[in-house]
Biopython code that builds the backbone (N, CA, C, O; Angstrom):
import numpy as np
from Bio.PDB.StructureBuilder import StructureBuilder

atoms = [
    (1, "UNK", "N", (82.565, 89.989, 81.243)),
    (1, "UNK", "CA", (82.295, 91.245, 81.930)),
    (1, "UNK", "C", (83.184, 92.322, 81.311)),
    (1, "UNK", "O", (84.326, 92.004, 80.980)),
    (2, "UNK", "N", (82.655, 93.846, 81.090)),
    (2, "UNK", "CA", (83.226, 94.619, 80.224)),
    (2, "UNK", "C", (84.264, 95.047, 81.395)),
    (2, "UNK", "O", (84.347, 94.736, 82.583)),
    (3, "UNK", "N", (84.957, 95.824, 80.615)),
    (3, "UNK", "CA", (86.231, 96.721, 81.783)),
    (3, "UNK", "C", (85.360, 97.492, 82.517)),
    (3, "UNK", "O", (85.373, 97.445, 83.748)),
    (4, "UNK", "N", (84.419, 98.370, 81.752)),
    (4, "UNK", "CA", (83.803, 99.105, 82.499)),
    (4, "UNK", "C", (83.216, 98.669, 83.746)),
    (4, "UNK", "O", (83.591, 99.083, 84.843)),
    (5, "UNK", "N", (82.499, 98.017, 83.606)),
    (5, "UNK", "CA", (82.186, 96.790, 85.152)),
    (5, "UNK", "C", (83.118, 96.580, 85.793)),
    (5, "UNK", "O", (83.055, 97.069, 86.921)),
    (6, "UNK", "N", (84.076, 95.994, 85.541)),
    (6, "UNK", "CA", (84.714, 95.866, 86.238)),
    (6, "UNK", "C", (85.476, 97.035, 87.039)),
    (6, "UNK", "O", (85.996, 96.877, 88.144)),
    (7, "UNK", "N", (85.457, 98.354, 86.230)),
    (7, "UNK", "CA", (86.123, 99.429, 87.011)),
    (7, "UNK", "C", (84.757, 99.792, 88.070)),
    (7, "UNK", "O", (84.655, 100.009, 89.277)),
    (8, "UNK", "N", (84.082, 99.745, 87.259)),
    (8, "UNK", "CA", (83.045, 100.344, 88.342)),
    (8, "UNK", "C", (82.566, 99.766, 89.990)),
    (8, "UNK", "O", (82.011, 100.307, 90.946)),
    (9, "UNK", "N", (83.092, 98.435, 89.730)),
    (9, "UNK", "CA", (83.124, 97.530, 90.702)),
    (9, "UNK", "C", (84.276, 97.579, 91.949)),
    (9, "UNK", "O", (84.243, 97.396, 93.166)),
    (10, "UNK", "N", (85.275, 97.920, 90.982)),
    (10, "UNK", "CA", (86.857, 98.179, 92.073)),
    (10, "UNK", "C", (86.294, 99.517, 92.532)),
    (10, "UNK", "O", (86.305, 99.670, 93.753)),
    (11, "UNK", "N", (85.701, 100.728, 91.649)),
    (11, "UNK", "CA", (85.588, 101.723, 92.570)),
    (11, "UNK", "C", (85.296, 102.078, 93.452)),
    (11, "UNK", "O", (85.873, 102.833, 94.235)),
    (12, "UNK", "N", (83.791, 101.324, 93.518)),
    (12, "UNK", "CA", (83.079, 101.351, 94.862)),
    (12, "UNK", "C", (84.027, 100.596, 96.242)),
    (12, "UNK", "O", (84.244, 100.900, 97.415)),
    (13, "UNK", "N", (84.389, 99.533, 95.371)),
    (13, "UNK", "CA", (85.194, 98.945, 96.797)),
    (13, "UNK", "C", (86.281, 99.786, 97.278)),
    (13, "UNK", "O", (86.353, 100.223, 98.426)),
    (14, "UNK", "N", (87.074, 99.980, 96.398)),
    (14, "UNK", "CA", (88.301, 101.044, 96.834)),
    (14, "UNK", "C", (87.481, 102.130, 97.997)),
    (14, "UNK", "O", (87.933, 102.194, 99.140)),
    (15, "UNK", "N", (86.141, 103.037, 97.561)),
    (15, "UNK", "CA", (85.940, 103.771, 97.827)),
    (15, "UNK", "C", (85.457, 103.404, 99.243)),
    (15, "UNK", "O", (85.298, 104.245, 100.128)),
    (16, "UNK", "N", (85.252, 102.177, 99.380)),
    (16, "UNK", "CA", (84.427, 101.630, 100.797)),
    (16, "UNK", "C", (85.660, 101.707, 101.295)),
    (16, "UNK", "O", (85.860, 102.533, 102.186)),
    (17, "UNK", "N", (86.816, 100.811, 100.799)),
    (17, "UNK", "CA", (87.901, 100.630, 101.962)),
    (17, "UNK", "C", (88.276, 102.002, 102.334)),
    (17, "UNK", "O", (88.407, 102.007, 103.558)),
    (18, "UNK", "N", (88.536, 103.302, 101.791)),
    (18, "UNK", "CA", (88.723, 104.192, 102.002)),
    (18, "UNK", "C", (87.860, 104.728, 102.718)),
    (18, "UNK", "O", (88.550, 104.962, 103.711)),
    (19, "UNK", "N", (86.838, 105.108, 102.965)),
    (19, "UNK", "CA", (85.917, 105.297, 104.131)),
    (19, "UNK", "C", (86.493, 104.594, 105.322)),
    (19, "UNK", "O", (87.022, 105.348, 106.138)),
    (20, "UNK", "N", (86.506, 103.290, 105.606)),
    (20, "UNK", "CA", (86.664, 102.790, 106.743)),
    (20, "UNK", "C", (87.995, 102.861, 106.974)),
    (20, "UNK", "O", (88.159, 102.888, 108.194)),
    (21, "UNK", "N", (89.265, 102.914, 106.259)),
    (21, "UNK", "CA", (90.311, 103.537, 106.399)),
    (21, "UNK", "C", (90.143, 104.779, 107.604)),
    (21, "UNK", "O", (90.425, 104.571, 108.784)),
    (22, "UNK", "N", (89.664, 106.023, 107.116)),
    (22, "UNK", "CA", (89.437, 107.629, 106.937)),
    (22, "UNK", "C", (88.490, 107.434, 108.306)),
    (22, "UNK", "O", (89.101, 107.860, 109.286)),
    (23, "UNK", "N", (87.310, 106.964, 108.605)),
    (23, "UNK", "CA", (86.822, 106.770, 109.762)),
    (23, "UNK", "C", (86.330, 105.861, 110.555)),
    (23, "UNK", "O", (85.569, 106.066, 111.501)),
    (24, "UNK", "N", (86.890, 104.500, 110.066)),
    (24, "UNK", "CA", (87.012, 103.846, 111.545)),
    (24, "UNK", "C", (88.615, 103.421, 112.104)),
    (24, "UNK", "O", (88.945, 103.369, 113.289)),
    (25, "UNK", "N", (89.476, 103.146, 110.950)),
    (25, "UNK", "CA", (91.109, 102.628, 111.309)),
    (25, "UNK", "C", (91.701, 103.861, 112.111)),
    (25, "UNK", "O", (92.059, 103.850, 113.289)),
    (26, "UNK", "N", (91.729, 105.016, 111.150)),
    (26, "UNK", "CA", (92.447, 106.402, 111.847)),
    (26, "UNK", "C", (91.864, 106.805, 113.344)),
    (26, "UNK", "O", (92.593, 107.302, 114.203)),
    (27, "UNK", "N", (90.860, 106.607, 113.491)),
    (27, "UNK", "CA", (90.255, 106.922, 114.567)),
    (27, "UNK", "C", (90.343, 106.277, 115.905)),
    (27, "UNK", "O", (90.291, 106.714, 117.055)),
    (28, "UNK", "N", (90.542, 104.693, 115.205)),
    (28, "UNK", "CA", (91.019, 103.926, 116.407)),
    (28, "UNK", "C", (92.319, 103.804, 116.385)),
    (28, "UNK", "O", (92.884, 103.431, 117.413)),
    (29, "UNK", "N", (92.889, 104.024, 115.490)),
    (29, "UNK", "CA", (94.614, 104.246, 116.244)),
    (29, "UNK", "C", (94.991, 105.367, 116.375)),
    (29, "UNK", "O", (96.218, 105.447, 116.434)),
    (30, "UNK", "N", (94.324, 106.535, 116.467)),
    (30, "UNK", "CA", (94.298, 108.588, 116.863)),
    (30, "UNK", "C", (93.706, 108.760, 118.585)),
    (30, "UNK", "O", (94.112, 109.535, 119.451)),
    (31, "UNK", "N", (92.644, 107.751, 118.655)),
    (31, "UNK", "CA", (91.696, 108.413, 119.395)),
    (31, "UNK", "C", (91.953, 107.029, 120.766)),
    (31, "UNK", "O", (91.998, 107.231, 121.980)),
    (32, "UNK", "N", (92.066, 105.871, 120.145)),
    (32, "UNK", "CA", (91.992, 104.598, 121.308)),
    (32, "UNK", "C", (93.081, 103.932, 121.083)),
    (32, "UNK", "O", (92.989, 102.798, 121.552)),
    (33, "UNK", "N", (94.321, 104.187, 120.442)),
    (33, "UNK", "CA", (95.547, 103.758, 120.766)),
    (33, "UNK", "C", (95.823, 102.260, 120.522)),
    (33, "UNK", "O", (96.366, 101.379, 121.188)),
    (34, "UNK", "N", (95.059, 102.331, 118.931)),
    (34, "UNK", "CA", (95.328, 100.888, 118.327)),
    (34, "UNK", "C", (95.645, 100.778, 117.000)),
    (34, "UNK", "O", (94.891, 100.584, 116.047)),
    (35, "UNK", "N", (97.411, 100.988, 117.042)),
    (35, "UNK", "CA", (97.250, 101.148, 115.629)),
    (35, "UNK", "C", (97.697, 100.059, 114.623)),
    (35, "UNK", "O", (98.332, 100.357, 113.612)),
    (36, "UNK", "N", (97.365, 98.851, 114.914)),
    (36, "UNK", "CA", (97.277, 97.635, 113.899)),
    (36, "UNK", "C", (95.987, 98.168, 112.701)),
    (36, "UNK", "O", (96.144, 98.237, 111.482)),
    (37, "UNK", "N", (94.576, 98.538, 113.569)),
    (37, "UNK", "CA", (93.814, 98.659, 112.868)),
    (37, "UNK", "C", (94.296, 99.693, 111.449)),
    (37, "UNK", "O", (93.645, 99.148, 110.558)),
    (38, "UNK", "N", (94.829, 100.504, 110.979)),
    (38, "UNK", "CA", (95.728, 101.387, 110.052)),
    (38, "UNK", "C", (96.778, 100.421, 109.591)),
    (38, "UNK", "O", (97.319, 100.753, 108.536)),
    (39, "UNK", "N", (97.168, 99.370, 110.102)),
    (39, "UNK", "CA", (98.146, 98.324, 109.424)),
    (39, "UNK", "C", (97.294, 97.659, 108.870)),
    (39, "UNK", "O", (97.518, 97.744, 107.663)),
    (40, "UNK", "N", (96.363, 96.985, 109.070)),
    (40, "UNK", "CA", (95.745, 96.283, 108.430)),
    (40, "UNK", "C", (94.991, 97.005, 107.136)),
    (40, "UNK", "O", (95.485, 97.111, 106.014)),
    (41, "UNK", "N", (93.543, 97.525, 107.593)),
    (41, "UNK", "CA", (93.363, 98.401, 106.940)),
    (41, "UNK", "C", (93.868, 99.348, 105.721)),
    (41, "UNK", "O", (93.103, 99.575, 104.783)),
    (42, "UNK", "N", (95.116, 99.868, 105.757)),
    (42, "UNK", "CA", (95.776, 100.781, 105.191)),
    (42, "UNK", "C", (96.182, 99.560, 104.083)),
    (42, "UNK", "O", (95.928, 99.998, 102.962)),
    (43, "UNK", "N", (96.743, 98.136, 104.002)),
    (43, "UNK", "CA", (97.583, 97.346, 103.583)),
    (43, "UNK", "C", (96.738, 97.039, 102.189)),
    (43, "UNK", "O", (97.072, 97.190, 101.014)),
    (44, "UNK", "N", (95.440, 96.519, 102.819)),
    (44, "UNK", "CA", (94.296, 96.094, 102.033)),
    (44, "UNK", "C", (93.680, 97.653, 101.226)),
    (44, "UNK", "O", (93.272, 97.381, 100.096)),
    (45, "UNK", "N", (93.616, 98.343, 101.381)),
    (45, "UNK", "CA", (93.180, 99.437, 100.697)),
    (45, "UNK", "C", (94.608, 99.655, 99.911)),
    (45, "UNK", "O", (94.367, 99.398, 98.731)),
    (46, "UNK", "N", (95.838, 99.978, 100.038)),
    (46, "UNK", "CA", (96.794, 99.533, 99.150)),
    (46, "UNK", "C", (97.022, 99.041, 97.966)),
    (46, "UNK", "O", (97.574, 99.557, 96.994)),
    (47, "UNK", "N", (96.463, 97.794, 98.139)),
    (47, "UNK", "CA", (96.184, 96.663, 97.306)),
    (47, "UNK", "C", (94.699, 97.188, 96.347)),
    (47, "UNK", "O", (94.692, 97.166, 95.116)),
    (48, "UNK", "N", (93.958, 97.469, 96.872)),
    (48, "UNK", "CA", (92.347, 98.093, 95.902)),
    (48, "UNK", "C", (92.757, 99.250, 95.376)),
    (48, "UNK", "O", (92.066, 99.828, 94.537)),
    (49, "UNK", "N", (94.233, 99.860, 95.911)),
    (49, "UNK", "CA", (94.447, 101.326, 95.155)),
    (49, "UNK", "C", (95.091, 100.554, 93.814)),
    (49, "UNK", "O", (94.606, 100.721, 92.695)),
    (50, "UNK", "N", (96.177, 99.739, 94.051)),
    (50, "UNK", "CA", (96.444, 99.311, 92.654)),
    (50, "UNK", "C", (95.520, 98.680, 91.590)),
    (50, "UNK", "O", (95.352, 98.917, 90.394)),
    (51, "UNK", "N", (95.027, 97.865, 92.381)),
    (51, "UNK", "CA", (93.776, 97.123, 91.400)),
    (51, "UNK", "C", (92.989, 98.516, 90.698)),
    (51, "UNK", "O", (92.542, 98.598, 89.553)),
    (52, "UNK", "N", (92.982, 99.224, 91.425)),
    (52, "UNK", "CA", (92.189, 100.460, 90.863)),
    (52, "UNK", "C", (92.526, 101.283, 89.619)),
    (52, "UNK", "O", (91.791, 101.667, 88.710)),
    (53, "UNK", "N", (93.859, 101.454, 89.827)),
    (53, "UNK", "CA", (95.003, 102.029, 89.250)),
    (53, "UNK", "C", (94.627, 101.002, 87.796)),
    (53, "UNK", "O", (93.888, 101.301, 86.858)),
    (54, "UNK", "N", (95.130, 100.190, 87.929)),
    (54, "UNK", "CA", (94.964, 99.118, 86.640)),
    (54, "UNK", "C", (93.513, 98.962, 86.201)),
    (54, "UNK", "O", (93.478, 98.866, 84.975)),
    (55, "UNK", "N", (92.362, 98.905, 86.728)),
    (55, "UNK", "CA", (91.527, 98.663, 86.172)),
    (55, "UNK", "C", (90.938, 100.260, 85.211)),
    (55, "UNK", "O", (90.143, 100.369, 84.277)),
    (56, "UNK", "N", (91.779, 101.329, 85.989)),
    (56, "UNK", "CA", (90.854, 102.054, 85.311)),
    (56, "UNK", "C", (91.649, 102.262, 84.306)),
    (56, "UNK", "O", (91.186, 102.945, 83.393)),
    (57, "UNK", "N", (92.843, 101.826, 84.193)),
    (57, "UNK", "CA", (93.721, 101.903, 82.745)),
    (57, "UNK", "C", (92.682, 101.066, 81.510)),
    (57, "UNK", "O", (92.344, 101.528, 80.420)),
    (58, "UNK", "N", (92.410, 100.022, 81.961)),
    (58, "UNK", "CA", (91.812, 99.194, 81.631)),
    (58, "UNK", "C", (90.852, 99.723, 80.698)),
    (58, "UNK", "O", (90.926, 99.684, 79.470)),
    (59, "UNK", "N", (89.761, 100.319, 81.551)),
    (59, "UNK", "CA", (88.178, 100.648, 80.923)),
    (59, "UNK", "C", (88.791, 102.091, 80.229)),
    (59, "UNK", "O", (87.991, 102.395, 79.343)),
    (60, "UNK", "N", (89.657, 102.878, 80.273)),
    (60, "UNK", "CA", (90.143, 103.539, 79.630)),
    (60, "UNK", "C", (90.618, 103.432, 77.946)),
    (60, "UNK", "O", (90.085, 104.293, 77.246)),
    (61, "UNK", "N", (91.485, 102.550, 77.279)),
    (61, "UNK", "CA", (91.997, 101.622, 76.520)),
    (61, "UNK", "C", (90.554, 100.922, 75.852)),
    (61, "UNK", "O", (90.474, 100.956, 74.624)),
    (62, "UNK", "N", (89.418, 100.291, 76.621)),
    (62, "UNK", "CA", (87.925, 99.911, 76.116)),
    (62, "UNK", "C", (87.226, 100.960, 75.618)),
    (62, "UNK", "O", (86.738, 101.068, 74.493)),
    (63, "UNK", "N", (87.203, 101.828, 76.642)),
    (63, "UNK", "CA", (86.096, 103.133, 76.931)),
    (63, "UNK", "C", (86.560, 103.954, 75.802)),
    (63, "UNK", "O", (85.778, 104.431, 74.980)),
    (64, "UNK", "N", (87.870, 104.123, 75.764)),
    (64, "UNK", "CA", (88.358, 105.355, 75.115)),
    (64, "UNK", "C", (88.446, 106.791, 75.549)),
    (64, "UNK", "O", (88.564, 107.803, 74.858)),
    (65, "UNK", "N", (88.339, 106.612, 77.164)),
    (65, "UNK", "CA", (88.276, 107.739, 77.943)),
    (65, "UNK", "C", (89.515, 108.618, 77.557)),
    (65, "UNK", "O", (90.625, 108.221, 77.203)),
    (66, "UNK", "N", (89.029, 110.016, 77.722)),
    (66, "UNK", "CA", (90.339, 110.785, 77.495)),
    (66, "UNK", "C", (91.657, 110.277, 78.726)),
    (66, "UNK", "O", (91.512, 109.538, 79.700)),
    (67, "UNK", "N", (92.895, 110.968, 78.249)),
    (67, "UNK", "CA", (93.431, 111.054, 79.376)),
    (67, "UNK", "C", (92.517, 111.924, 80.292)),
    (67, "UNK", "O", (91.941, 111.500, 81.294)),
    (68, "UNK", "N", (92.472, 112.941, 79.908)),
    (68, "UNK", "CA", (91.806, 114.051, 81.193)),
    (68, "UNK", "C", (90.558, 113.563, 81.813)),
    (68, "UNK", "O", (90.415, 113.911, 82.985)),
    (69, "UNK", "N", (89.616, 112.834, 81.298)),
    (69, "UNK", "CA", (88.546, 111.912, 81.934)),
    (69, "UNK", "C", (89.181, 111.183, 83.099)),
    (69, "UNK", "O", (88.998, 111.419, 84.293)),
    (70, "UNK", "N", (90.060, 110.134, 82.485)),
    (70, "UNK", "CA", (90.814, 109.377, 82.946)),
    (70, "UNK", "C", (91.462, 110.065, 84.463)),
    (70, "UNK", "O", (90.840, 109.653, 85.443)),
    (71, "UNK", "N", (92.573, 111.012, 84.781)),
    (71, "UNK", "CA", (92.397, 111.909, 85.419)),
    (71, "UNK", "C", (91.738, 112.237, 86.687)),
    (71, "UNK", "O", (91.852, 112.078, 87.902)),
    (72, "UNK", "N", (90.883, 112.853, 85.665)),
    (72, "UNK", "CA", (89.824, 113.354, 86.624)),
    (72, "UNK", "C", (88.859, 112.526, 87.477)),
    (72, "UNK", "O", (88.371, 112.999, 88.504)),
    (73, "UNK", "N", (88.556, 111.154, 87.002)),
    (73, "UNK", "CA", (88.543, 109.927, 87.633)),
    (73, "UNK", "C", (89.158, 109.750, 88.867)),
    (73, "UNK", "O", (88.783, 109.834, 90.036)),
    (74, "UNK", "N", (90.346, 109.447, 88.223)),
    (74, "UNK", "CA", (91.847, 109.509, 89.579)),
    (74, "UNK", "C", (91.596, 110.337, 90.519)),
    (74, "UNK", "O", (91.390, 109.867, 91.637)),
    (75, "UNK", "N", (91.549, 111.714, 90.333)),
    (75, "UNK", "CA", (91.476, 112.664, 91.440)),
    (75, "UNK", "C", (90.530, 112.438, 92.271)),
    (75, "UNK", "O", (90.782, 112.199, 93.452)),
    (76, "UNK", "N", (88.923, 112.485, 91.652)),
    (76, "UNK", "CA", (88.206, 111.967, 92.718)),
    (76, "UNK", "C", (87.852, 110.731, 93.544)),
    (76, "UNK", "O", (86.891, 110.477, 94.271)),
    (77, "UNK", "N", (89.156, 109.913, 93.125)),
    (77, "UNK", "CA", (88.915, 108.939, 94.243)),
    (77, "UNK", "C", (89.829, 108.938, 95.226)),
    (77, "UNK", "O", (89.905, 108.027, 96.051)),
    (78, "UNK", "N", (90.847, 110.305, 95.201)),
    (78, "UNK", "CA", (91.148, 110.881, 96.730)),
    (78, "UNK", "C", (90.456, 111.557, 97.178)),
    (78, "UNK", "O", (90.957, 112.274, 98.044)),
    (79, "UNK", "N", (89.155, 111.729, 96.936)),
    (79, "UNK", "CA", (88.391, 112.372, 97.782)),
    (79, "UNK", "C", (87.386, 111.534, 98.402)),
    (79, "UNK", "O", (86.687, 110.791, 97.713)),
    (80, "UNK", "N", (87.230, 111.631, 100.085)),
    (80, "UNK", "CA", (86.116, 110.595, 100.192)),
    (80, "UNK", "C", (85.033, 111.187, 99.851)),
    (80, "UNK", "O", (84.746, 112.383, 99.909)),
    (81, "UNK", "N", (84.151, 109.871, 99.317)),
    (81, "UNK", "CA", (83.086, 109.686, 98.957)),
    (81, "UNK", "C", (83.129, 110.307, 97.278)),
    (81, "UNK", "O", (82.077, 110.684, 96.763)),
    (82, "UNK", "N", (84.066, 110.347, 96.732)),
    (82, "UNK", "CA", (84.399, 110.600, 95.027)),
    (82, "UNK", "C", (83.640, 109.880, 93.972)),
    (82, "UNK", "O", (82.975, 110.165, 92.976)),
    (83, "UNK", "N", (84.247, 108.226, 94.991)),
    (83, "UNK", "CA", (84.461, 106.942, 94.297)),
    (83, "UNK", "C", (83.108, 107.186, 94.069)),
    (83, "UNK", "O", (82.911, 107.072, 92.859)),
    (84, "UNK", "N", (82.023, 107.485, 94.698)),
    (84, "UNK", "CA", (80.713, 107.386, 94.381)),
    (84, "UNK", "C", (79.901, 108.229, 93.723)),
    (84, "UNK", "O", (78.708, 108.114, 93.444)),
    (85, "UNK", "N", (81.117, 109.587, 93.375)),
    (85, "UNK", "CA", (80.177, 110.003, 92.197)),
    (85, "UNK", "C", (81.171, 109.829, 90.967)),
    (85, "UNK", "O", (80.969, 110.283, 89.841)),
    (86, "UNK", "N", (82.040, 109.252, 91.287)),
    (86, "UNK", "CA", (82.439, 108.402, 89.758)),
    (86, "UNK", "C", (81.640, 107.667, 89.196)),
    (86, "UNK", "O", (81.225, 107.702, 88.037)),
    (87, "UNK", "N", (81.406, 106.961, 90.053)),
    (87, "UNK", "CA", (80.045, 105.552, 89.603)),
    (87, "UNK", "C", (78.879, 106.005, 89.252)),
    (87, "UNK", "O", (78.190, 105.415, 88.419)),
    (88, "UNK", "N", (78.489, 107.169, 89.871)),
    (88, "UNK", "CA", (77.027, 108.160, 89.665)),
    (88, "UNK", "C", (77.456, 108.531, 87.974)),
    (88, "UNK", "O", (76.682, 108.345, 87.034)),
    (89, "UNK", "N", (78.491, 108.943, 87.878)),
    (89, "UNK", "CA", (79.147, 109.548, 86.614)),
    (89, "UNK", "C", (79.031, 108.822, 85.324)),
    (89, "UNK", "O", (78.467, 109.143, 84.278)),
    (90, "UNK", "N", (79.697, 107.775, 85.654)),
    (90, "UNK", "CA", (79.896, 106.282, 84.542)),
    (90, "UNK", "C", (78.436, 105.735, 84.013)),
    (90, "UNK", "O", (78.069, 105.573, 82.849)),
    (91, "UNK", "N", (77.774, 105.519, 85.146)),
    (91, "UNK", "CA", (76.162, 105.157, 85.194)),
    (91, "UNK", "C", (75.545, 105.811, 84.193)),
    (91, "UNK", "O", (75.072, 105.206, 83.231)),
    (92, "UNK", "N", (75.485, 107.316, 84.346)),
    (92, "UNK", "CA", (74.790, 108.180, 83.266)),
    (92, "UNK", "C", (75.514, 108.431, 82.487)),
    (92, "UNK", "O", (74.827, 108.304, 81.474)),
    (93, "UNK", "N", (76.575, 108.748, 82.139)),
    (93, "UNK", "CA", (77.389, 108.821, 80.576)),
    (93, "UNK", "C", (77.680, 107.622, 79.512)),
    (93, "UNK", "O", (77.638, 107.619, 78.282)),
    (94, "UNK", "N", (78.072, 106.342, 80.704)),
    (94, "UNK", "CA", (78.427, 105.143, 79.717)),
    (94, "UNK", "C", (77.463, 104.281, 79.703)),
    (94, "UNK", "O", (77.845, 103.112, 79.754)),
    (95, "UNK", "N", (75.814, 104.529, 79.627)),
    (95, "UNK", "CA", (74.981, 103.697, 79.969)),
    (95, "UNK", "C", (74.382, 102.759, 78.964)),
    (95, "UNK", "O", (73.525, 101.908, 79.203)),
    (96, "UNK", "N", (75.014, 103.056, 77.665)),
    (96, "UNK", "CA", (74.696, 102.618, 76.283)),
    (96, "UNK", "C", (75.823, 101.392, 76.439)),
    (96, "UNK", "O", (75.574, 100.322, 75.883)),
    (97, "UNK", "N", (76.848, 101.522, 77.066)),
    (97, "UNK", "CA", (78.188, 100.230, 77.149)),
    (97, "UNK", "C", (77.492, 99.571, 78.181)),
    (97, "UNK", "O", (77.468, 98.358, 77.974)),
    (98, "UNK", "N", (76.881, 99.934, 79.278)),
    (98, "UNK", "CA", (76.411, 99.138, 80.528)),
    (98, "UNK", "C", (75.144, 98.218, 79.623)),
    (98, "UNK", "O", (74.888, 97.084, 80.029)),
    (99, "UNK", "N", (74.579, 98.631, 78.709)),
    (99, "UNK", "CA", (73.415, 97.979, 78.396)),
    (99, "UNK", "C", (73.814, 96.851, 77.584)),
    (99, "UNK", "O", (73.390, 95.697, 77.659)),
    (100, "UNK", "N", (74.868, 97.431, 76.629)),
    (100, "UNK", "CA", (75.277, 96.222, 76.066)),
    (100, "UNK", "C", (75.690, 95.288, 76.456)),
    (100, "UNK", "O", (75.686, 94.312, 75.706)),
    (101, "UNK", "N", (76.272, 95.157, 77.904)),
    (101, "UNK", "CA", (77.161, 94.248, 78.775)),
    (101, "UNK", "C", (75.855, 93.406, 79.139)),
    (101, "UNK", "O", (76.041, 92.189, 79.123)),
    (102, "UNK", "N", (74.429, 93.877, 79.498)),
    (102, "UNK", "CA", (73.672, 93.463, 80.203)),
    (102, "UNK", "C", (72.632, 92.241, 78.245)),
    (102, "UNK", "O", (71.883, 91.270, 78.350)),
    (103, "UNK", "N", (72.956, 92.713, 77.312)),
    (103, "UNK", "CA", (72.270, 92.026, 76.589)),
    (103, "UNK", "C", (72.639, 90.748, 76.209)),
    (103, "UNK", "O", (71.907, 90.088, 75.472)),
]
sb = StructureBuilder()
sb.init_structure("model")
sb.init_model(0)
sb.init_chain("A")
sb.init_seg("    ")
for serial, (resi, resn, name, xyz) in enumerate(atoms, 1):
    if name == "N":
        sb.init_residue(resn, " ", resi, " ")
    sb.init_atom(name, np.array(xyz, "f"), 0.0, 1.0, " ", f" {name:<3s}", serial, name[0])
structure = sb.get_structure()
């Protein structure tokens, strides 16, 4: 499996845990006074931020992404719902590396 896959794979997940982070953990320990759910939650998204961190070094180093690609990557996966137009992004620019992975 190329890096690229594989980043593209941590992204989405990162980007899921971050959603449910952002609106279901915060909400139930803001709104109903439970805040394990943000311990837990928060711990495991933690962990997909590093994996993230590394993988996209990763497909970077393969890809040959600029730094500033690279970057700009990063940034939008503090934004919710980023992670998913990173992947929208990768899909249509690196789709000649996705094909080769698939031959």
């Amino acid at each position: 499996m190329s890096e690229l896959k594989k980043f593209r794979i941590i992204n989405k997940i990162e980007g899921i845990s971050f959603l449910v982070l952002l609106f279901i953990a915060m909400p139930l320990k803001y709104s109903f006074g439970y805040p394990v759910a943000t311990k837990i939650v928060g711990m495991i998204h933690g962990l997909l931020v590093f994996a993230f961190i590394y993988q996209i070094i990763e497909a970077k180093n393969e890809e040959g992404f600029s730094w500033k690609e690279t970057a700009f990557y990063f940034g939008l996966s503090l934004l919710p719902f980023g992670s998913f137009y990173t992947d929208k992004l990768l899909k249509t620019k690196y789709a000649v590396s996705l094909q080769k992975v698939k031959a």
